[in-house]
C-alpha positions as CSV (number, residue, x, y, z in Angstrom):
1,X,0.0,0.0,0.0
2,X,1.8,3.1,-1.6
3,X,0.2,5.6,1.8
4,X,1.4,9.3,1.2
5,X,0.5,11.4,4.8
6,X,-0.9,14.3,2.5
7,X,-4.2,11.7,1.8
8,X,-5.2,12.2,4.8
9,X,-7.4,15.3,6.0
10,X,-6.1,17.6,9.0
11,X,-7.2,16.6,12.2
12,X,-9.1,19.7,12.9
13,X,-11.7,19.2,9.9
14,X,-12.4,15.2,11.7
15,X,-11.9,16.1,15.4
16,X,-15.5,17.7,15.4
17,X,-17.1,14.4,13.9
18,X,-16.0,12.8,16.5
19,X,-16.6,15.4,19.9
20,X,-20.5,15.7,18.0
21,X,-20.4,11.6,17.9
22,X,-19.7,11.2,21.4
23,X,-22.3,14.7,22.5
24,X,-25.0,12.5,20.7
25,X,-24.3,9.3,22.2
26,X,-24.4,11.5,26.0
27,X,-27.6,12.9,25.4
28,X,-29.5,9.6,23.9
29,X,-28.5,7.6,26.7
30,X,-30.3,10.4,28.9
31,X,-32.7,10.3,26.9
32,X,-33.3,6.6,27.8
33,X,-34.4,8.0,31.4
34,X,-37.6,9.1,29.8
35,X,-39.0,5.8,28.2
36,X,-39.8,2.9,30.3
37,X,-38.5,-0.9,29.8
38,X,-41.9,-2.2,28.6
39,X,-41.8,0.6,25.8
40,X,-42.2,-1.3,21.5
41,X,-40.3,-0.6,18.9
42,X,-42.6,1.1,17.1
43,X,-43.3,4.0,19.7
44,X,-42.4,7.3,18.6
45,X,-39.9,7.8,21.2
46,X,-37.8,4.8,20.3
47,X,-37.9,5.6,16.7
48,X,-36.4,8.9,17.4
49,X,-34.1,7.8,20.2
50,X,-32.8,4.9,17.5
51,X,-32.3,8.3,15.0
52,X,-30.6,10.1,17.5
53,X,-28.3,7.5,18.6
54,X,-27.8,5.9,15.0
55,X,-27.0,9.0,12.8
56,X,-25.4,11.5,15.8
57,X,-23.4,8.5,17.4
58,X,-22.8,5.5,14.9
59,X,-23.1,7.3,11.4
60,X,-20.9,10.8,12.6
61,X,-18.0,8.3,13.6
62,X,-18.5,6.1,10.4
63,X,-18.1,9.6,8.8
64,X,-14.7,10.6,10.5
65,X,-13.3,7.5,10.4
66,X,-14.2,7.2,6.6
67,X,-13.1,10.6,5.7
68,X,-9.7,9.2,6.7
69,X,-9.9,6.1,5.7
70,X,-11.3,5.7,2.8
71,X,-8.5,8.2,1.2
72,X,-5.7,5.7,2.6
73,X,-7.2,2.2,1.5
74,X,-7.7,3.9,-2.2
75,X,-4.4,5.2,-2.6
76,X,-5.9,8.6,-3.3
77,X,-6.7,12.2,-2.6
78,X,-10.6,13.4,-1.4
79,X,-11.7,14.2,-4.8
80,X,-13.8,17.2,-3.1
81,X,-12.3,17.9,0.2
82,X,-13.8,20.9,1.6
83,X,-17.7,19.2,1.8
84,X,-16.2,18.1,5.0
85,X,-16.5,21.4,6.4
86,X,-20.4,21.4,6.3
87,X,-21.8,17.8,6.3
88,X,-21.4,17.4,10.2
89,X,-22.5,20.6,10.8
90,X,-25.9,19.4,8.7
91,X,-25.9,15.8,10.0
92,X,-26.1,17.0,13.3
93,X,-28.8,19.9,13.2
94,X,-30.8,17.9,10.7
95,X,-30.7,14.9,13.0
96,X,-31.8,17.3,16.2
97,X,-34.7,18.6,14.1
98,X,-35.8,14.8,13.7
99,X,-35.7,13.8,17.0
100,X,-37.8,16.6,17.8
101,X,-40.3,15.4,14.9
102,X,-40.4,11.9,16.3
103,X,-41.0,13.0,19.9
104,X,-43.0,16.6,19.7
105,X,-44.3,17.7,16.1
106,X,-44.1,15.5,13.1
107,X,-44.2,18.5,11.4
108,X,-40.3,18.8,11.4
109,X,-40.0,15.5,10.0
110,X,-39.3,16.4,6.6
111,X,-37.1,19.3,7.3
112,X,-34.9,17.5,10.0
113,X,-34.9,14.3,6.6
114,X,-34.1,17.0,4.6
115,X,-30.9,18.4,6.4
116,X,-29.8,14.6,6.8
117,X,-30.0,13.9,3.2
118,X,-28.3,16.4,1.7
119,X,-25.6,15.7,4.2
120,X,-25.2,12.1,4.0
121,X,-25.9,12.3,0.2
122,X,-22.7,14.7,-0.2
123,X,-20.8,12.5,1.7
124,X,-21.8,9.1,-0.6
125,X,-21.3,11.9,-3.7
126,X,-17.6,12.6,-2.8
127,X,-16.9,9.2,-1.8
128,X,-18.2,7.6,-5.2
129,X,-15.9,10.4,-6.7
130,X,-12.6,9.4,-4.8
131,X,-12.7,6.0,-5.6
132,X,-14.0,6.1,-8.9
133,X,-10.3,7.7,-9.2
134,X,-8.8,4.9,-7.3
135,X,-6.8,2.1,-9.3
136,X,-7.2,-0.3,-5.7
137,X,-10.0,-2.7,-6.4
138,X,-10.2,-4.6,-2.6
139,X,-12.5,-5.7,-0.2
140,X,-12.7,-2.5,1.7
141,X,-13.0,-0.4,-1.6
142,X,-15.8,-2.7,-2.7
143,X,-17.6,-2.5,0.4
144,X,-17.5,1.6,0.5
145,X,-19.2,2.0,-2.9
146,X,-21.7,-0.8,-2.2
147,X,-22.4,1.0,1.0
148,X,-22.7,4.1,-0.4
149,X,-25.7,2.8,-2.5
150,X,-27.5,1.8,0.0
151,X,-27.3,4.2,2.1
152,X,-28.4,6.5,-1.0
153,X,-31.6,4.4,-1.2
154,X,-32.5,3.9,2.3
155,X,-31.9,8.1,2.5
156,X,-34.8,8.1,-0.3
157,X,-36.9,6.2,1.6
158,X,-36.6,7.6,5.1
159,X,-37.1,10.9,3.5
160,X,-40.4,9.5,1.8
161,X,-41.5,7.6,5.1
162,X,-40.5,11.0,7.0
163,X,-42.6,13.1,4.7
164,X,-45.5,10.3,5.1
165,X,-45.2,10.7,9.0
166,X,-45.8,14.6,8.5
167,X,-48.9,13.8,6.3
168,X,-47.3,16.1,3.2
169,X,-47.2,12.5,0.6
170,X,-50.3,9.9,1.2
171,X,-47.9,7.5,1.8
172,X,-48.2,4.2,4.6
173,X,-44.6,4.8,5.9
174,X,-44.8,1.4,7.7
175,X,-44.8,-0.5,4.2
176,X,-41.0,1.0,3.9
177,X,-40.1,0.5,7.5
178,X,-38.3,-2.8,6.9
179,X,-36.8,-1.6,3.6
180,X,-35.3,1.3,5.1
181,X,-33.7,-0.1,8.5
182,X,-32.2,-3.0,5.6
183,X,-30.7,-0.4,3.4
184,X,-29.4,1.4,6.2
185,X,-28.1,-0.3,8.7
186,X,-27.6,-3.4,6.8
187,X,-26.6,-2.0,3.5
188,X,-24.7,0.6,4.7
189,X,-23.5,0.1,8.2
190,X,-23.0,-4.1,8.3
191,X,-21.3,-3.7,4.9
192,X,-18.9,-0.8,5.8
193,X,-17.8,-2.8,9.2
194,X,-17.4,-6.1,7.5
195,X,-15.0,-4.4,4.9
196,X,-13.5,-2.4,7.0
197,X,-12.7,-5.5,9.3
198,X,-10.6,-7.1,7.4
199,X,-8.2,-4.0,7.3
200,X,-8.6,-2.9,10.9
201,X,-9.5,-5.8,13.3
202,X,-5.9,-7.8,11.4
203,X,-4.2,-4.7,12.3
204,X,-5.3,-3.8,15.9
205,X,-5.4,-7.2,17.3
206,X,-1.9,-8.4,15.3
207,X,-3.8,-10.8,13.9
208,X,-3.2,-12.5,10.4
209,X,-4.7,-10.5,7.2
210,X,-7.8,-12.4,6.1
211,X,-8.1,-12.6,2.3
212,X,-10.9,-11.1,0.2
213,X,-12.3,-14.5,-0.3
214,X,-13.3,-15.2,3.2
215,X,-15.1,-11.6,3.4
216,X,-16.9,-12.4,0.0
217,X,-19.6,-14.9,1.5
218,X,-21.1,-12.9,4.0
219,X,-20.5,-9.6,1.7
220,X,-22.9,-10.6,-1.3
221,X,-24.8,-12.5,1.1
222,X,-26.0,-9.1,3.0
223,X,-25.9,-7.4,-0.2
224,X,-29.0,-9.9,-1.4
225,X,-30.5,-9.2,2.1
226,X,-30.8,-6.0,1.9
227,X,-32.3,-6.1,-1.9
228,X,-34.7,-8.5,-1.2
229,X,-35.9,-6.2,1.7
230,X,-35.7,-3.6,-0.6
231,X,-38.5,-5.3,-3.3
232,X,-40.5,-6.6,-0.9
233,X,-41.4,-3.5,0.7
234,X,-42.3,-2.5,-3.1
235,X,-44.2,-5.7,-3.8
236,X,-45.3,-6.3,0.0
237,X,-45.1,-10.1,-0.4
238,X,-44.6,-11.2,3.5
239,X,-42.5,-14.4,2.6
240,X,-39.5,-12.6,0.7
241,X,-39.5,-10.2,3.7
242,X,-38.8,-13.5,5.9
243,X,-36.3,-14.8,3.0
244,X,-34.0,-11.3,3.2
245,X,-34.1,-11.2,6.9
246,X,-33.0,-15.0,7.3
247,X,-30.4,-14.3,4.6
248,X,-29.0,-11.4,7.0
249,X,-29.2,-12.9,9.9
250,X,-26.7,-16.2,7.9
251,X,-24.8,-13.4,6.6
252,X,-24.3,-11.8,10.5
253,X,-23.1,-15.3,11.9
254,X,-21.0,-16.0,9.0
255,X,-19.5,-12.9,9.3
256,X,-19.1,-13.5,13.2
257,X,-17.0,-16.8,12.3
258,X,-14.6,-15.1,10.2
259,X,-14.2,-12.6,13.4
260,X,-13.5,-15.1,15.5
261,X,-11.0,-17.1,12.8
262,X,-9.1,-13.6,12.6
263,X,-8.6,-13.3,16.6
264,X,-7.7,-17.2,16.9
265,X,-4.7,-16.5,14.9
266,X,-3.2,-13.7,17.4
267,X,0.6,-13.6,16.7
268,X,1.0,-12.5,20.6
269,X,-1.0,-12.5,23.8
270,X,-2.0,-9.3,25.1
271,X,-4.9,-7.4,26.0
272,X,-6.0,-3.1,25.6
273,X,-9.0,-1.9,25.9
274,X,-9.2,-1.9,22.1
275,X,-9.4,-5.8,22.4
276,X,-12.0,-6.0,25.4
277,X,-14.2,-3.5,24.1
278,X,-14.5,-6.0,20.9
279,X,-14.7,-8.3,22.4
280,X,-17.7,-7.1,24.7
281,X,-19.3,-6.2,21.1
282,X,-18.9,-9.4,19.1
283,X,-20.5,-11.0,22.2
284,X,-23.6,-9.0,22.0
285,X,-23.5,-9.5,18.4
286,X,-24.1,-13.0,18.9
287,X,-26.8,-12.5,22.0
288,X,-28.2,-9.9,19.2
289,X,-28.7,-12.7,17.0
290,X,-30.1,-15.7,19.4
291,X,-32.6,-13.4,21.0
292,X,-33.2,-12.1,17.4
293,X,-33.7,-15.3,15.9
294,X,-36.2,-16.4,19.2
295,X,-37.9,-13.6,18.7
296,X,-38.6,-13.9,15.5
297,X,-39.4,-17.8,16.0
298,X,-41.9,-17.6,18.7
299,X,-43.3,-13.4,17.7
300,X,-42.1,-12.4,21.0
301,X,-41.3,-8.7,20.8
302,X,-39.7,-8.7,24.1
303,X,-37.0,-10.9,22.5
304,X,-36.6,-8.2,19.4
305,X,-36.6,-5.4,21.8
306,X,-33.9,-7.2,23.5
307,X,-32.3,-8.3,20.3
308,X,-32.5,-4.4,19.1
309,X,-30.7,-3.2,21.9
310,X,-27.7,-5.5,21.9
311,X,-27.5,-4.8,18.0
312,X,-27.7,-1.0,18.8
313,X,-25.8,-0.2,22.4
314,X,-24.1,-3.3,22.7
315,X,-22.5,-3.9,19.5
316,X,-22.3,-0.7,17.4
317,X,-21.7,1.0,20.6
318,X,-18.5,-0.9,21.7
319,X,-17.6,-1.7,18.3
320,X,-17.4,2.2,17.3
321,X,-15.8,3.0,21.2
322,X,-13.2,0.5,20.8
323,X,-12.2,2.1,17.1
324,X,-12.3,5.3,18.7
325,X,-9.6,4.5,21.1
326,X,-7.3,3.4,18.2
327,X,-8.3,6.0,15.7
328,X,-7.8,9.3,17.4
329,X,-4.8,8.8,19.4
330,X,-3.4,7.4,15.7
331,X,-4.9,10.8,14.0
332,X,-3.2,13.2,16.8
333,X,0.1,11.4,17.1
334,X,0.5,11.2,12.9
335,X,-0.3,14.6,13.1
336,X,2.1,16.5,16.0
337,X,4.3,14.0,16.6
338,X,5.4,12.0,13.9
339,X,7.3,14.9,12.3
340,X,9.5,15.0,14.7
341,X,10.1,11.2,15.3
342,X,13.7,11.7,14.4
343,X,15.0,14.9,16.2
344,X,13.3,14.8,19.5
345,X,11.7,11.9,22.0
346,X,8.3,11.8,21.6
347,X,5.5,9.8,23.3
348,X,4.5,5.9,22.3
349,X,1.0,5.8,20.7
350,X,-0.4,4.0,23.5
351,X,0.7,6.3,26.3
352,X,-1.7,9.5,24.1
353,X,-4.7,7.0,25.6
354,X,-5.5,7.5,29.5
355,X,-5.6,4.1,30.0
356,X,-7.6,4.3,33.3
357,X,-10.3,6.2,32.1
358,X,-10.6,4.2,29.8
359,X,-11.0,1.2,32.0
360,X,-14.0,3.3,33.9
361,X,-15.9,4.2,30.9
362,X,-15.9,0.3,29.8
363,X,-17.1,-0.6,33.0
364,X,-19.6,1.6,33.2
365,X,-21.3,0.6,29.6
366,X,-20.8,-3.0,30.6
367,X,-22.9,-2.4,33.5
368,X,-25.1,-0.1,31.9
369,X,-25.8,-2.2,28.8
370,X,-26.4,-5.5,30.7
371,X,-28.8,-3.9,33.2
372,X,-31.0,-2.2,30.5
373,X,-31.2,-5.7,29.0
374,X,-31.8,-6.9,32.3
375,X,-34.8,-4.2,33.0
376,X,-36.1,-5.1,29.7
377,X,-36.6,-8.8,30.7
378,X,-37.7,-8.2,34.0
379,X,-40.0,-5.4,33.6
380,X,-38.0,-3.5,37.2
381,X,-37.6,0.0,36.4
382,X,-34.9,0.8,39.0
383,X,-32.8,-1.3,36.7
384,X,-33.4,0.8,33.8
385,X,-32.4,3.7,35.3
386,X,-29.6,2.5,36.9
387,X,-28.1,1.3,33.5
388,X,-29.0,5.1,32.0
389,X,-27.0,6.3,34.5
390,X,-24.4,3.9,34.1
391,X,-24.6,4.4,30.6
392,X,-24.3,8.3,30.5
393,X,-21.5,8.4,33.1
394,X,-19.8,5.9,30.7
395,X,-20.4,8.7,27.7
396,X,-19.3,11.5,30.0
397,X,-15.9,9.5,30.8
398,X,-15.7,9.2,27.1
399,X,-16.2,12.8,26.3
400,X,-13.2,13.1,28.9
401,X,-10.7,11.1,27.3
402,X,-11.4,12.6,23.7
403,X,-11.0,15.9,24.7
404,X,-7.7,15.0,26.6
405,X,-6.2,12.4,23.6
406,X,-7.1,16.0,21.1
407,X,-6.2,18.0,23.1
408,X,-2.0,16.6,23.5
409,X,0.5,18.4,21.8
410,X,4.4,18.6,22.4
């Protein structure tokens, strides 16, 4: 990999991605003190808490981390650089505006959809752009422009469903509802962190590089899930609805034995808080997927609730933490330190991390995240809000270590 330093963009055009990420992730877990543990999926409040907590949170870090990353793995420059500038800035206040549609007026549905898709639909814009350029055809490429088409169609159809909610199109925004969570989160997010894991999880955990051919499987298999969900929300025919979402979930556990391959060939035994946060993820994952498939099995909607959660705060949200902790120390020491490698002692990479803190703030989600589960099958509300407390302490001690790790300088 021929990696010039000038790919990458300065830290101070990611840095805010990341700060907003983190901001969003603080104030949906308070939010979680206002619903209850018996609440359904299809309340208002969740939908807008999942909004909140999926495109502030999850999709702002995929953002940063992308901005960086996808310049690197393509062996090439940002074909439109400044856009960074103003999608977060419109990611965030569009995704504000429709969390207050969902929980107060549906009104400012369509403009809060709005705001998000222009932003997210400049960001797929510049991203087919750069690697269009690119003469890298891998894994990781591959799943970045496949990504970036499903996340352009699930935009279309929030934006439709969101404009449906606010009664300005005569839609039924329920027919798109599985559609739109495929396209999204399977389409876009499960594809991006399955090609990006080939790169990252080899390369944080010294593990051996997997080859594109054990990738490819659960790759094309999630790519037919997600169209399959996609045309039968069009044609609303119940059993390919079933057929896509057992294809995803063989895709997910496929794609979980490859993990688990990669980490059983560890060329030497340690452990960071990197490899325990993943660990903590890749175990939801799989509690994700038994209480999915359960639920799905016996129409218990406790058992998706539960299943939801894991998915959502257990998985993305030590999957993304754990990156985090590799990503921006990586990012600031690149940056101000490794310039002057050679004419004055500078720190390692791992002592930028407060390790620590760190330590805390996994505790606390641990906690948190197993007694919101917890609450949820037990139906004892002190448990819930014991784990929300948990849970924003554990995104207030995260806030902390950001702003120290960016804030280090010689």
């Amino acid at each position: 990999m021929n990696v010039s330093p000038g790919f990458s963009l300065p830290l101070r055009s990611i840095a805010p991605y990341f700060v907003a990420a983190v901001l969003f992730n603080i104030a949906s877990m308070s939010f979680l003190f206002f619903l209850q543990s018996d609440i359904g999926l299809r309340d208002f409040r969740v939908i807008g808490w999942v909004h909140a907590y999926m495109i502030g949170f999850v999709m702002m870090v995929i953002i940063g981390a992308m901005a960086q990353l996808s310049v690197v793995v393509g062996e090439i420059h940002h074909r439109y650089p400044k856009v960074f500038r103003w999608i977060g800035p419109m990611l965030g206040s569009g995704t504000a505006v429709l969390v207050i549609g969902f929980v107060y007026n549906p009104f400012w549905l369509g403009i809060g959809g709005g705001l998000i898709l222009v932003a997210l639909a400049i960001f797929a814009f510049n991203l087919f752009a750069t690697l269009r350029s690119s003469r890298r055809r891998t894994a990781v490429t591959r799943s970045m422009q496949w990504s970036a088409l499903f996340l352009g169609v699930g935009l279309g159809i929030g934006m439709m469903m969101a404009l449906g909610y606010a009664g300005v199109v005569s839609i039924d925004p329920t027919q798109w509802r599985l559609g739109h969570i495929f396209a999204v989160f399977g389409g876009y997010v499960m594809i991006n962190i399955m090609g990006v894991s080939t790169v990252l999880l080899p390369m944080f955990g010294a593990c051996n590089r997997v080859s594109d051919n054990d990738y490819r499987i659960s790759f094309y298999t999630m790519v037919m899930a997600a169209g399959m969900m996609l045309f039968a929300s069009v044609v609303q025919i119940e059993m390919i609805e079933y057929a896509a979402l057992w294809l995803g979930i063989g895709s997910v556990i496929y794609y979980m034995f490859r993990v688990y391959r990669i980490f059983t060939s560890k060329k030497r035994g340690y452990s960071d808080i990197w490899e325990r946060s993943v660990a903590v993820a890749f175990i939801a994952l799989a509690l994700s997927v038994g209480s999915g498939i359960y639920g799905v099995v016996s129409g218990s909607e406790k058992a998706q609730t539960i299943s939801f959660w894991f998915l959502t705060a257990g998985f993305l949200g030590f999957l993304i933490t754990a990156h985090l902790y590799k990503i921006v120390p990586f990012l600031v020491w690149f940056e101000r330190y490794a310039p002057y490698v050679d004419e004055r002692e500078v720190p390692m990479l791992h002592q930028l991390l407060p390790a620590r803190l760190a330590n805390i703030q996994w505790s606390f989600a641990v906690a948190g995240s197993v007694m919101i589960a917890a609450a949820m099958g037990s139906g004892f509300s002190v448990l819930w809000q014991i784990g929300a407390l948990l849970l924003v302490l554990s995104g207030v001690v995260l806030l902390a270590i950001l702003i120290k790790v960016l804030g280090d300088k010689l």
